[in-house]
C-alpha positions as CSV (number, residue, x, y, z in Angstrom):
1,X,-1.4,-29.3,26.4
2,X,2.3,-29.4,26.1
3,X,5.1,-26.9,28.6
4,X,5.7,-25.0,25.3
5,X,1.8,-24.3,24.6
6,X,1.3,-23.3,28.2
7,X,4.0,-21.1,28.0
8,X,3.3,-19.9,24.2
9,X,-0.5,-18.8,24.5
10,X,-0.1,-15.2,26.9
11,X,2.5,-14.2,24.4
12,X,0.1,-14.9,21.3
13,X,-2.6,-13.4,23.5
14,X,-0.7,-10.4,23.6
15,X,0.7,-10.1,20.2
16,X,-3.0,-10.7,18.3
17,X,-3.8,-7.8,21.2
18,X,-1.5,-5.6,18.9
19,X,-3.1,-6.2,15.9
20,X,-4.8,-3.4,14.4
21,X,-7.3,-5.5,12.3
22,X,-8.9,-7.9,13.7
23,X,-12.4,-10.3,12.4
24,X,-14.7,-6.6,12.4
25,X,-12.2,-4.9,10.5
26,X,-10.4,-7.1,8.5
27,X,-7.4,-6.0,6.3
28,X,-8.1,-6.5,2.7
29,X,-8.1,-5.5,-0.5
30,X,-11.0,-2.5,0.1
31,X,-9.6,-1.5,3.5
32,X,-9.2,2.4,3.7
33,X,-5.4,1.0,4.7
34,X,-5.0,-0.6,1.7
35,X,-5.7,1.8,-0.8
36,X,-3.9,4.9,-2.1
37,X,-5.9,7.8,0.1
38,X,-3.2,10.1,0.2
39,X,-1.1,8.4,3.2
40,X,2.0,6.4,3.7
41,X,-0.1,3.4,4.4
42,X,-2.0,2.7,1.4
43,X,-0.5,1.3,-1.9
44,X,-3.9,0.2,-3.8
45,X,-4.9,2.4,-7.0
46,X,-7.3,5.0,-6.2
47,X,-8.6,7.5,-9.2
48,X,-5.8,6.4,-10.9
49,X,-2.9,6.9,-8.1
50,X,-1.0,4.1,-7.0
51,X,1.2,3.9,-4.1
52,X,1.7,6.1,-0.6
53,X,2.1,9.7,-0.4
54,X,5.8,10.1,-1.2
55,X,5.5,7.0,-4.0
56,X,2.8,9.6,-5.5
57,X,5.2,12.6,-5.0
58,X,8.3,11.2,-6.2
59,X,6.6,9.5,-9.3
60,X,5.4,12.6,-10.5
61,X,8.6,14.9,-9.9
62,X,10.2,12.2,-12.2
63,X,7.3,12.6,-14.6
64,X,7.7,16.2,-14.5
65,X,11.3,15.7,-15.9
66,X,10.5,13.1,-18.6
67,X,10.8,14.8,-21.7
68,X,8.4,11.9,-23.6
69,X,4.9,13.1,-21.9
70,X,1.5,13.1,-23.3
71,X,1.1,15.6,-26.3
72,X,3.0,14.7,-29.3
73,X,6.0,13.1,-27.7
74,X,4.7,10.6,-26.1
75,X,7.3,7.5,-26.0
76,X,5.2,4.5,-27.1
77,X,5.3,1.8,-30.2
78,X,4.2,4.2,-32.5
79,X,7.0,6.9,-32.0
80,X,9.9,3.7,-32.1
C-alpha cells in the first residue's frame, strides 16, 4: 500500500461514516428521500406533484396567476 493510501483510508472511513444511505438503505429512485412527500428533500413525482415543498408552493402561486387555466381557456394547440 502506498504513503497516500495509508494516509487516505481514515478520512474515507470517516466521510462514508457520514453518509446517510448506506447498502440497507440505499438512495434510489423509490427512497422516501427521493420522492415528492411534502419536504424539501424529495423531487420525484408523487400523486402528481413534482418537486420539494416550496417548488410545490411557488409552482402553484404562479398557476394561481396564469390567466390560461383549465376550463375554457386553457392555453394549448387547439386555442393557437
Amino acid at each position: 500500500m502506498s504513503r497516500l493510501e495509508d494516509v487516505s483510508l481514515p478520512f474515507r472511513k470517516e466521510n462514508v461514516a457520514r453518509n446517510d444511505y448506506g447498502s440497507n438503505n440505499a438512495y434510489e429512485a423509490g427512497h422516501p428521500d427521493a420522492l415528492s412527500t411534502g419536504d424539501e428533500d424529495g423531487k420525484g413525482e408523487v400523486n402528481g406533484q413534482v418537486g420539494g415543498l416550496t417548488d410545490i408552493k411557488t409552482r402553484n402561486a404562479a398557476i394561481a396567476k396564469n390567466k390560461y387555466q383549465k376550463g375554457g381557456k386553457e392555453y394549448n394547440a387547439g386555442t393557437v
